[in-house]
C-alpha positions in Angstrom: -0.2 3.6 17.6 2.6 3.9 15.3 2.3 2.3 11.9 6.1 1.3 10.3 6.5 1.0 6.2 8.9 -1.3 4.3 9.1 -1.5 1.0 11.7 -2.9 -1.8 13.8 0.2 -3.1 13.8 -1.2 -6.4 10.4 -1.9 -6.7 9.5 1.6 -5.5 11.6 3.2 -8.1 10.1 0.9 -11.3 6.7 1.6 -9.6 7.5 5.7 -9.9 8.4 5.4 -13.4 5.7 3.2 -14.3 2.9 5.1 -12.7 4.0 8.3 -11.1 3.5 7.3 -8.0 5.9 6.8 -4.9 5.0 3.8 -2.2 5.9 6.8 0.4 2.3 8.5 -1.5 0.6 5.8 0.1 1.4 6.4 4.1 -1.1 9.1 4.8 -4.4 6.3 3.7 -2.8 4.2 6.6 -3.4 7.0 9.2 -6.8 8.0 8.1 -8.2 4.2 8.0 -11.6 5.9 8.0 -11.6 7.1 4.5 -10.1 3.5 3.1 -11.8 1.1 1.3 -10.0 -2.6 1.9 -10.4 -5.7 0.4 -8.6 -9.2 0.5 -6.5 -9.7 -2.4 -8.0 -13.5 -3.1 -5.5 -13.6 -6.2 -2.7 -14.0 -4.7 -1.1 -17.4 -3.1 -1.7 -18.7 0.5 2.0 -18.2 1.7 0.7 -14.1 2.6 -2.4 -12.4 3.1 -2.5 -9.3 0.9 -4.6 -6.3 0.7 -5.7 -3.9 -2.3 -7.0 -0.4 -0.7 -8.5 2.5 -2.5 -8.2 5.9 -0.9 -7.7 9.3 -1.6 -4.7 11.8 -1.3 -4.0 15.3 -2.0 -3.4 14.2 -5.6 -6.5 12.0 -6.4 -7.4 8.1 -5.6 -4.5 5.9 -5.6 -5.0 2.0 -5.4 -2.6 0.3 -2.9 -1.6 -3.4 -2.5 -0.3 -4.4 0.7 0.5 -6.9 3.1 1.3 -6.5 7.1 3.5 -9.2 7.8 3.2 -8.5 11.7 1.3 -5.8 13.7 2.3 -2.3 12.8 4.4 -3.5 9.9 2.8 -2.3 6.4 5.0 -3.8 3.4 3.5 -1.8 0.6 4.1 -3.9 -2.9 2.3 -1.8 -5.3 0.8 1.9 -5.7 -1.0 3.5 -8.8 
């Protein structure tokens, strides 16, 4: 299976200087699904179904919110 990431460029680059962290960080806790910790994101509206994932890295645990608009798509919205 081969998972495919989109993200907002501008988003990515606030997100960076804001908490040291790149959404490209995040890739390697949708390969190892096994060491992820997922929950439903019931905060946000009805028009998406997002996610917030803890996992670790090579650096620590980062916290991910996500969404997968269609199968194999990962839009990744937020990383810290």
């Amino acid at each position: 299976m081969s998972i495919r990431f989109e993200w907002d460029p501008a988003k990515n680059d606030a997100n960076q200087r804001k908490h040291g962290l790149r959404f490209e960080d995040a890739k390697p806790i949708f390969i190892w699904e096994a060491d992820r910790l997922d929950e439903r994101d019931e905060t946000q509206g009805a028009d998406e179904e997002r996610f917030i994932s803890i996992a670790p890295i090579a650096s620590g645990l980062i916290t991910v919110v996500w969404t997968e608009p269609v199968d194999d798509l990962v839009r990744i919205i937020s990383v810290r």
